[in-house]
Each structure stands twice: as C-alpha cells, then as structure tokens.
N, CA, C and O atoms as a GROMACS GRO file, in nm:
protein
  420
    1UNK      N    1   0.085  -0.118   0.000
    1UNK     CA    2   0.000   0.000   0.000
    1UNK      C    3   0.089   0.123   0.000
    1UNK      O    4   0.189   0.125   0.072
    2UNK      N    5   0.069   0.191  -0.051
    2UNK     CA    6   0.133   0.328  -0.078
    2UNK      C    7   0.022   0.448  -0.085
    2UNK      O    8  -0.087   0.445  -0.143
    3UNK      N    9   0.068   0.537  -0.022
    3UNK     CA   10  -0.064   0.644   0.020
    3UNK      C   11   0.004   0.783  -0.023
    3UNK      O   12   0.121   0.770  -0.060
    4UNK      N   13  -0.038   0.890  -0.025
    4UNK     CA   14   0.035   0.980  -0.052
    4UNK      C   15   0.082   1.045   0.074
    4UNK      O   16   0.030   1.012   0.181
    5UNK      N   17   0.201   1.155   0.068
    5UNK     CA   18   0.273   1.156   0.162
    5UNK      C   19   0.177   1.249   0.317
    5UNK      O   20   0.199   1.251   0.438
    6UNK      N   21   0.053   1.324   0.213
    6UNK     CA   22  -0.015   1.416   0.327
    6UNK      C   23  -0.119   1.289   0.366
    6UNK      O   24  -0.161   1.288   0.482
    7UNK      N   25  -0.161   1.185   0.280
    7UNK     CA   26  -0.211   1.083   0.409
    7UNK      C   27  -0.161   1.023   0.553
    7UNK      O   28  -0.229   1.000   0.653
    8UNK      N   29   0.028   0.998   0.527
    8UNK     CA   30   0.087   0.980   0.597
    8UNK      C   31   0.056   1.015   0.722
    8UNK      O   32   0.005   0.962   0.821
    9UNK      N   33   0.120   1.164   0.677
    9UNK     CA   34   0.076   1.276   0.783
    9UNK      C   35  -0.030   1.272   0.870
    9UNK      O   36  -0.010   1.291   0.990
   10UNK      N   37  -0.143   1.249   0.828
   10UNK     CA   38  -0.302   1.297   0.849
   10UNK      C   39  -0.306   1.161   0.939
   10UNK      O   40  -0.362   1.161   1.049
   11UNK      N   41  -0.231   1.023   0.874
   11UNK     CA   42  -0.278   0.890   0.932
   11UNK      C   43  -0.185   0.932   1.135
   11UNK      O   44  -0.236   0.927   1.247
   12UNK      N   45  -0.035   0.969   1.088
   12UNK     CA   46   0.006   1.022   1.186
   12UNK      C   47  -0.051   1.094   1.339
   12UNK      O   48  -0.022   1.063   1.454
   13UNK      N   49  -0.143   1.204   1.287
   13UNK     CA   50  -0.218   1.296   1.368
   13UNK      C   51  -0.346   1.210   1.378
   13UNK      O   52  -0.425   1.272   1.450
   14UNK      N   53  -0.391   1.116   1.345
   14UNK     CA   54  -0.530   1.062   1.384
   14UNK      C   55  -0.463   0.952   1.497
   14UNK      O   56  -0.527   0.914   1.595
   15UNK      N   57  -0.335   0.911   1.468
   15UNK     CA   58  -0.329   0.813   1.592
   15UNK      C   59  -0.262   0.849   1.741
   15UNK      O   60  -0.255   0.795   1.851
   16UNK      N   61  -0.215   0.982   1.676
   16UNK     CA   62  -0.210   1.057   1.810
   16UNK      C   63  -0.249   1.120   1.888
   16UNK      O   64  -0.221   1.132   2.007
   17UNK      N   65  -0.328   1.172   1.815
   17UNK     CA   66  -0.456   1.263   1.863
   17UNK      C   67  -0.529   1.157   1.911
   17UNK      O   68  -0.516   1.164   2.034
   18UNK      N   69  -0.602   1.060   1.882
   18UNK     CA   70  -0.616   0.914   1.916
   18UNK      C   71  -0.582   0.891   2.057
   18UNK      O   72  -0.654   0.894   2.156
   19UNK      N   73  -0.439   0.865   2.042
   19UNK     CA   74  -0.400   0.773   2.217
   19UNK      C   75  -0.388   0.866   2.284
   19UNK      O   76  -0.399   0.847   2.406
   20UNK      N   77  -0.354   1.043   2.224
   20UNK     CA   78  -0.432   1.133   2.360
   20UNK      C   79  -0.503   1.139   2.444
   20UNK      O   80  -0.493   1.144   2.567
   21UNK      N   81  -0.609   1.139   2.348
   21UNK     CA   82  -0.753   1.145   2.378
   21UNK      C   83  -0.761   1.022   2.457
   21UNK      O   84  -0.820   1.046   2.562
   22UNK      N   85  -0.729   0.915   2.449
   22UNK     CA   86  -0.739   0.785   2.527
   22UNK      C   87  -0.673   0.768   2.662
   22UNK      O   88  -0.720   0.701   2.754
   23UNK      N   89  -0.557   0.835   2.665
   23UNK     CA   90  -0.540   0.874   2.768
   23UNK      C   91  -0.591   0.991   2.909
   23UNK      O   92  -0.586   0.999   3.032
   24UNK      N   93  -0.631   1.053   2.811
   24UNK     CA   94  -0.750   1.124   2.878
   24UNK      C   95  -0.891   1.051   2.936
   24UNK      O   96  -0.987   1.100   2.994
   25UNK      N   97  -0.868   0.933   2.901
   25UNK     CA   98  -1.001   0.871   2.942
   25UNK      C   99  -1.127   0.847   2.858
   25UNK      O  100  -1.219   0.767   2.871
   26UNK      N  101  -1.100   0.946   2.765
   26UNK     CA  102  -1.237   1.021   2.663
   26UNK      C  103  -1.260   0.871   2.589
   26UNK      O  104  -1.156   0.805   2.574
   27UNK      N  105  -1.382   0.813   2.542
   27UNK     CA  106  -1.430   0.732   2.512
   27UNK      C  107  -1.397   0.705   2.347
   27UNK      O  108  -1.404   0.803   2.272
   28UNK      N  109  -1.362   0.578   2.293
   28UNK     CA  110  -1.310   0.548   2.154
   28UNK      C  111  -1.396   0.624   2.106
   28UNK      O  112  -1.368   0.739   2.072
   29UNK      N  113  -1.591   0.542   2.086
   29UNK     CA  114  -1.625   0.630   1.949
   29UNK      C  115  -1.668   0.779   1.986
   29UNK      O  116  -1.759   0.822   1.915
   30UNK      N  117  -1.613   0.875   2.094
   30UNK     CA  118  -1.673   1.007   2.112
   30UNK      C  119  -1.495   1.008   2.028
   30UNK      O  120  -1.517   1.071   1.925
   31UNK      N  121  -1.404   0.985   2.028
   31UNK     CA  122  -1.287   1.002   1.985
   31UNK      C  123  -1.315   1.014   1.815
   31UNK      O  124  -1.273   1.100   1.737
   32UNK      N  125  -1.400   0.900   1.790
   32UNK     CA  126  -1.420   0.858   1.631
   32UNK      C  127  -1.522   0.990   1.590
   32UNK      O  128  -1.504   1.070   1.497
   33UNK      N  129  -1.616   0.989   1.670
   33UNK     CA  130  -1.716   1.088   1.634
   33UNK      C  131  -1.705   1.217   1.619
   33UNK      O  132  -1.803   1.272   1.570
   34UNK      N  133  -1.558   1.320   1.663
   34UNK     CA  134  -1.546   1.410   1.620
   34UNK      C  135  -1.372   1.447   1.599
   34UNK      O  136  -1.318   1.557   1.603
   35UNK      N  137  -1.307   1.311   1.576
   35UNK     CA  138  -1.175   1.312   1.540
   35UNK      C  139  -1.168   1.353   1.390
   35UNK      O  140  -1.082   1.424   1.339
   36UNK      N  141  -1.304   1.278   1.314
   36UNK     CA  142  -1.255   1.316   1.189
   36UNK      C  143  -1.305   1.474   1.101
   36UNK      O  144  -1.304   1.525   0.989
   37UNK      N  145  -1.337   1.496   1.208
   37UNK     CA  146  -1.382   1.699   1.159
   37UNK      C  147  -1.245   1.793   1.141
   37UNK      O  148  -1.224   1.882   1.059
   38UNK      N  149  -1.158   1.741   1.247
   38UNK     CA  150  -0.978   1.784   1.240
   38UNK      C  151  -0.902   1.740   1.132
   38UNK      O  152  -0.804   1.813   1.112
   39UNK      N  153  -0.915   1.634   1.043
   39UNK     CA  154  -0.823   1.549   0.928
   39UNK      C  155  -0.883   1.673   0.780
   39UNK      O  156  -0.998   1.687   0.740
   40UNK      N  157  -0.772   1.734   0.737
   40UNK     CA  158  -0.802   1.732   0.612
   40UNK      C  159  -0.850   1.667   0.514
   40UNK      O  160  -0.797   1.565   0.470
   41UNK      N  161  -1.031   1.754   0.440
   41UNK     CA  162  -1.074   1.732   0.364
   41UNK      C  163  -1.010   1.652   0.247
   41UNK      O  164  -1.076   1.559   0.201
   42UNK      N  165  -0.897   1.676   0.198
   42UNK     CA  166  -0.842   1.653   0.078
   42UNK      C  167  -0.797   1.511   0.101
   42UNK      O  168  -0.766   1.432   0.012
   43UNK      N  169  -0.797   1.491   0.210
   43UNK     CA  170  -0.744   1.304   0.236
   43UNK      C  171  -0.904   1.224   0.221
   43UNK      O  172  -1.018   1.263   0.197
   44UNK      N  173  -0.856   1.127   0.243
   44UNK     CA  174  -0.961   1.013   0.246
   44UNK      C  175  -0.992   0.941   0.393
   44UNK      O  176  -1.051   0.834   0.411
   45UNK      N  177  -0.940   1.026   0.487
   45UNK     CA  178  -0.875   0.928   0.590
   45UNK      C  179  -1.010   1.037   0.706
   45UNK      O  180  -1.014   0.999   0.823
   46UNK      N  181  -1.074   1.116   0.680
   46UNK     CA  182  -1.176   1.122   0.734
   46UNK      C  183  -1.314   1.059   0.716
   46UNK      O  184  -1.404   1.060   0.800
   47UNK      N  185  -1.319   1.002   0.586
   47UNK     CA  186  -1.431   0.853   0.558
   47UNK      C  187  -1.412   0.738   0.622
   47UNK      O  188  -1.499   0.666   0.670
   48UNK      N  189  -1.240   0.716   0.623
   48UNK     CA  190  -1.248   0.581   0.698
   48UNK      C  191  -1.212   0.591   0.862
   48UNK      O  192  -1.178   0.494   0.930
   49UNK      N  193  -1.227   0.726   0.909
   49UNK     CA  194  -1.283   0.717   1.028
   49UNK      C  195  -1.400   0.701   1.054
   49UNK      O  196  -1.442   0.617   1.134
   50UNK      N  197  -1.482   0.792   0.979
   50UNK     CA  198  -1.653   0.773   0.976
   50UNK      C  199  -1.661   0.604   0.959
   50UNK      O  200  -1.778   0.573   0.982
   51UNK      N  201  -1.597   0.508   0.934
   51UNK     CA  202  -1.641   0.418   0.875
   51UNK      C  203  -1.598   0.304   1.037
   51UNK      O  204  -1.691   0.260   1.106
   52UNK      N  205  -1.455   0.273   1.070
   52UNK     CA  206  -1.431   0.265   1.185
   52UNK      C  207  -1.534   0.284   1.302
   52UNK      O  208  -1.579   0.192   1.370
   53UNK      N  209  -1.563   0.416   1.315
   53UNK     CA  210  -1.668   0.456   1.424
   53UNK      C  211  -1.796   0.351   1.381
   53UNK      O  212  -1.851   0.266   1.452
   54UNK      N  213  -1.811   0.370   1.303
   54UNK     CA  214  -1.946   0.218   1.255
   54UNK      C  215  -1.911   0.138   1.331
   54UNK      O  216  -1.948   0.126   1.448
   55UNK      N  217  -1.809   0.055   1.255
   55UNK     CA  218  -1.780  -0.055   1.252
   55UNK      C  219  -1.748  -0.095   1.424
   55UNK      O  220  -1.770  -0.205   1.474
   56UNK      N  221  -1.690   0.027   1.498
   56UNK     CA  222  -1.669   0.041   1.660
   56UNK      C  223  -1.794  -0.002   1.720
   56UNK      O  224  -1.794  -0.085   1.811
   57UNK      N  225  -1.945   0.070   1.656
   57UNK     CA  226  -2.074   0.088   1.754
   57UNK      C  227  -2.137  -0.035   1.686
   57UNK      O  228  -2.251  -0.069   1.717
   58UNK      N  229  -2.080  -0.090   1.612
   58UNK     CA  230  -2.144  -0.203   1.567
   58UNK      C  231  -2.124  -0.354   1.596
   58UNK      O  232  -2.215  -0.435   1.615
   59UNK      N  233  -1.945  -0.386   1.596
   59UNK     CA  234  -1.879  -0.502   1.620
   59UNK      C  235  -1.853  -0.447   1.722
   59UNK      O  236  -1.890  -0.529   1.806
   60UNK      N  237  -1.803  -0.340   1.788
   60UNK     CA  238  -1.690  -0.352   1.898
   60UNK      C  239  -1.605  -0.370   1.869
   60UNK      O  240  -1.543  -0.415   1.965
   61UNK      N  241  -1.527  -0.364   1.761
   61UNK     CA  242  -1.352  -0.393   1.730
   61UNK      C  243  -1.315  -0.303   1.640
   61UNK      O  244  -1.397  -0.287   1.549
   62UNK      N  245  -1.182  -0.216   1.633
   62UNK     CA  246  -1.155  -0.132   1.521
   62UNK      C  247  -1.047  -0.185   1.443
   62UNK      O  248  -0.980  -0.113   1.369
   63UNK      N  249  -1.031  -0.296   1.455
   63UNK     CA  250  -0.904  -0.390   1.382
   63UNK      C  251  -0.980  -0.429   1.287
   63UNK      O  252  -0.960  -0.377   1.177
   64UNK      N  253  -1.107  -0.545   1.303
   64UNK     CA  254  -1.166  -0.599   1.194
   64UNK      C  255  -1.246  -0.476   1.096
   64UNK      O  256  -1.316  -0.517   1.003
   65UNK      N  257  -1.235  -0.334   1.118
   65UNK     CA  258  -1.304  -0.211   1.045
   65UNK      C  259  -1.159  -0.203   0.978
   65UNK      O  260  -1.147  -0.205   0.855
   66UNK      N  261  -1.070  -0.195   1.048
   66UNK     CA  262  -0.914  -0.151   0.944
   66UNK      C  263  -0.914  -0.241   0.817
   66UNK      O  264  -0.912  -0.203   0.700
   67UNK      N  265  -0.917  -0.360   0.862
   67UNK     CA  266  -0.899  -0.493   0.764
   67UNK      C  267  -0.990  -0.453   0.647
   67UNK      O  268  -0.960  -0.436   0.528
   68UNK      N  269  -1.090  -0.443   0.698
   68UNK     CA  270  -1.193  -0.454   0.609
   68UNK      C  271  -1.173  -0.317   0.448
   68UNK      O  272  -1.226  -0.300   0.338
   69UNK      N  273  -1.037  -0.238   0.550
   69UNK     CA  274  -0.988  -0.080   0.448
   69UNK      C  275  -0.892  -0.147   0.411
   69UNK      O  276  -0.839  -0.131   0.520
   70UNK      N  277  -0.802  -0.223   0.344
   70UNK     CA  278  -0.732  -0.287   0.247
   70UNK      C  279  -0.613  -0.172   0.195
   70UNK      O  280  -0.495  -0.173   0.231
   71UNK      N  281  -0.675  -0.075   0.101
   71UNK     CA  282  -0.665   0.015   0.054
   71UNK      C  283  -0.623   0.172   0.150
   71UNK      O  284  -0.592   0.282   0.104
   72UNK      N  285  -0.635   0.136   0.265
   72UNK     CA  286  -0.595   0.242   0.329
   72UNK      C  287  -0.540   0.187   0.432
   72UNK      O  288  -0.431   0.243   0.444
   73UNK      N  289  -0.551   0.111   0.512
   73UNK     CA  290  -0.440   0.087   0.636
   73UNK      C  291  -0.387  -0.098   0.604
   73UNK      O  292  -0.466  -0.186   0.571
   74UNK      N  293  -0.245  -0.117   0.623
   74UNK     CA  294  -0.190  -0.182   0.590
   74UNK      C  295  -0.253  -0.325   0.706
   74UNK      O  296  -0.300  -0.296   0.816
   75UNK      N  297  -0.246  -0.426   0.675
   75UNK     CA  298  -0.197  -0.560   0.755
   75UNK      C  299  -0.112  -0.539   0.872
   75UNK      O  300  -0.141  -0.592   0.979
   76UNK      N  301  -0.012  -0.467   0.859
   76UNK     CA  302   0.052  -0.451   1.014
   76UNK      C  303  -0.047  -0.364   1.093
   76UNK      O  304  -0.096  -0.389   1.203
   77UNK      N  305  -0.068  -0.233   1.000
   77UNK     CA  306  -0.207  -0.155   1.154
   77UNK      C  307  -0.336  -0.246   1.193
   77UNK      O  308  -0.379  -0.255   1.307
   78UNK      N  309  -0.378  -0.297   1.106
   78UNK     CA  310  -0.484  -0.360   1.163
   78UNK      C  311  -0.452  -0.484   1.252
   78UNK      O  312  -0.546  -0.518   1.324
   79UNK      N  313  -0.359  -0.544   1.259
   79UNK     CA  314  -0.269  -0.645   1.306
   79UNK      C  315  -0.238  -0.610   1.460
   79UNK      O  316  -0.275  -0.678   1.555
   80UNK      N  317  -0.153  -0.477   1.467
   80UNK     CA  318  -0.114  -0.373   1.612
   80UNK      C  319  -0.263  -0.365   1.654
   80UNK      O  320  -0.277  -0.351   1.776
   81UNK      N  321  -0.359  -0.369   1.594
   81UNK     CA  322  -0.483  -0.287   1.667
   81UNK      C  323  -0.558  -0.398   1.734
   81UNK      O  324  -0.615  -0.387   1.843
   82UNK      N  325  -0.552  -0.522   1.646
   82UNK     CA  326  -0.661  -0.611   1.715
   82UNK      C  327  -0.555  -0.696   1.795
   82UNK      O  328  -0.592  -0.799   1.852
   83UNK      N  329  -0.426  -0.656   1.799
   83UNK     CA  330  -0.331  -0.755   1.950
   83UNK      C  331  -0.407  -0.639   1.983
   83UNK      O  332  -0.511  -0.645   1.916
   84UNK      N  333  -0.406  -0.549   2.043
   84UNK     CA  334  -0.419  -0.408   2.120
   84UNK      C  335  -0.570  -0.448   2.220
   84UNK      O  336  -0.607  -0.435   2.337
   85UNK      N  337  -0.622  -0.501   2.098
   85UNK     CA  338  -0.804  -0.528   2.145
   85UNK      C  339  -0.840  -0.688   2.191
   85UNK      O  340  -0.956  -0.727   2.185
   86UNK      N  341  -0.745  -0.763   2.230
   86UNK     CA  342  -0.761  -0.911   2.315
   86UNK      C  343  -0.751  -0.846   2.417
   86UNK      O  344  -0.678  -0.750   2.438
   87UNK      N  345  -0.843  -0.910   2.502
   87UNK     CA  346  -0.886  -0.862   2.651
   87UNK      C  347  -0.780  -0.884   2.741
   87UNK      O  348  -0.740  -0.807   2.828
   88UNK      N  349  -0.734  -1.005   2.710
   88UNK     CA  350  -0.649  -1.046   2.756
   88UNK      C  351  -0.449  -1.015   2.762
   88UNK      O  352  -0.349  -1.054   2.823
   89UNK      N  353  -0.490  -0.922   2.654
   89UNK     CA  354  -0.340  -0.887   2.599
   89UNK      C  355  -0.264  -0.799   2.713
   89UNK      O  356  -0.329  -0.772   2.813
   90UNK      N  357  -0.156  -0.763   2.704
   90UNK     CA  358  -0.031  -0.690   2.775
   90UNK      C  359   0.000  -0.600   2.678
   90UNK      O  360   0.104  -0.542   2.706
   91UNK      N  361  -0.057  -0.560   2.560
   91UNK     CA  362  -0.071  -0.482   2.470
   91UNK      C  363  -0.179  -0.390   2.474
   91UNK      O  364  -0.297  -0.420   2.457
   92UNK      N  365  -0.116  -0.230   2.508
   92UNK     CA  366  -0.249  -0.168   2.517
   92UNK      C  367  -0.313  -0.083   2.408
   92UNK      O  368  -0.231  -0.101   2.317
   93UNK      N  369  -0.404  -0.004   2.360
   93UNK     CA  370  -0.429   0.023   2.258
   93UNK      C  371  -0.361   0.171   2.281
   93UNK      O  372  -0.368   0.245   2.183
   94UNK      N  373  -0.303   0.219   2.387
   94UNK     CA  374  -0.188   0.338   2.373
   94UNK      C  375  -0.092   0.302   2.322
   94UNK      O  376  -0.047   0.387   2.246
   95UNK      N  377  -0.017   0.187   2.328
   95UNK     CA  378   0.070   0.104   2.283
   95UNK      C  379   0.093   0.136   2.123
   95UNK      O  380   0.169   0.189   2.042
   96UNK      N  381  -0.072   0.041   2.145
   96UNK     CA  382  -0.050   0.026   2.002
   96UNK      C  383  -0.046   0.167   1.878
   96UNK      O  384   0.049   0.183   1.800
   97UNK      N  385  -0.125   0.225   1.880
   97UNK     CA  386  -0.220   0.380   1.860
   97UNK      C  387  -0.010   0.417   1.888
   97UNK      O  388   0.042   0.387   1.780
   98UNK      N  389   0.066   0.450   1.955
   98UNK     CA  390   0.202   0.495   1.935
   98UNK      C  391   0.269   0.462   1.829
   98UNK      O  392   0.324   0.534   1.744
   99UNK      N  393   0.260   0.314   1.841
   99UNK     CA  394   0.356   0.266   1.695
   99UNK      C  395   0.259   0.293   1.605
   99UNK      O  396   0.313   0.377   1.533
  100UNK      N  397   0.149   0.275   1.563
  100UNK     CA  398   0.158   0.291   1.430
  100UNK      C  399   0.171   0.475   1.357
  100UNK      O  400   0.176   0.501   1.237
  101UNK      N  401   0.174   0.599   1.497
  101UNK     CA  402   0.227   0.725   1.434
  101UNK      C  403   0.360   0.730   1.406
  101UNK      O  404   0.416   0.801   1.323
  102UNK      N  405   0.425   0.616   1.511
  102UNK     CA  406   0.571   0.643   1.468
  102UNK      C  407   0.585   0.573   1.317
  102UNK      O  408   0.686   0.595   1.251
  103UNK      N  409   0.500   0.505   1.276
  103UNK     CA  410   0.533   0.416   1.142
  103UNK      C  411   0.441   0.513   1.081
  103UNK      O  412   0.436   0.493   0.960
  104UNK      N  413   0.386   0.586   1.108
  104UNK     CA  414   0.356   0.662   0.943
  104UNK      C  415   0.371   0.773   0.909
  104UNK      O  416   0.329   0.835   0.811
  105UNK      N  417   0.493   0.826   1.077
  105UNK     CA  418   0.588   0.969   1.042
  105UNK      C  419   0.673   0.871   0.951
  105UNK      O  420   0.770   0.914   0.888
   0.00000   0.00000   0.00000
C-alpha cells in the first residue's frame, strides 16, 4: 500500500490525537465521532474514520473495520490494533495507537 505523503501525515495525527484522547479517558467512538472533523478534507482518511466509528458501535472492534480498508491501512495496523483489542493482551491500545504514528511519520 502506498498512500500519498499528506495521508501519511493525516494517518500520523489521527493516531495521536487518538492515544491522547485515550489517555485522557475520553471514550473510543466520542474520539471517532469528532476526530474526523480535524483530518483534512483533501485526504480520504476522514471517511475511513466515519467508517471505523461504525464498525466500533457495531462489532466492537476497530481492527476488523481496518482490515476490512485494504486500501488504506496496511496488515501490520490492523494487526497492532486487534493484539491491542484481546482482553487479555499486555498490549495496550496506547501502545498500540504509538507505533503505528511512529510508522507513518
């Protein structure tokens, strides 16, 4: 997958702004629900938040919503996200939500 370089960017600031916000306590889809009003129009990467947030209030998982974007987030993010989302994991979704901004500065 190859994205252009201001998706990068934009993918960057959604996962940080992201595990901010998560650290703050603030709830995933209130995160989803007005994270993508901040992402530049000109990307695509505010649809597949709108789409995520679905897929959040619907399944409960934002790994199997990544997967399902092929075309926009790779096999390794969706991969980091759903270790992140076993209940059981030692992997947290701050964790995870870190590496993948450092991988798409």
């Amino acid at each position: 997958m190859s994205l252009d370089r201001e998706e990068y960017i934009e993918q960057a600031y959604f996962f940080r702004s992201f595990r901010e916000r998560l650290e703050e306590n603030v709830p995933s889809q209130e995160v989803l629900s007005s994270i993508h009003e901040e992402i530049l129009s000109t990307t695509k990467l505010p649809m597949a938040i709108q789409f995520l947030r679905g897929e959040l209030a619907h399944h409960g998982r934002l790994g199997d919503g990544m997967r399902r974007l092929p075309h926009y987030f790779t096999a390794f993010q969706s991969h980091v996200i759903s270790q992140a989302e076993i209940e059981m994991s030692r992997f947290s979704m701050e964790q995870a939500l870190l590496i993948l901004e450092r991988e798409a500065k």
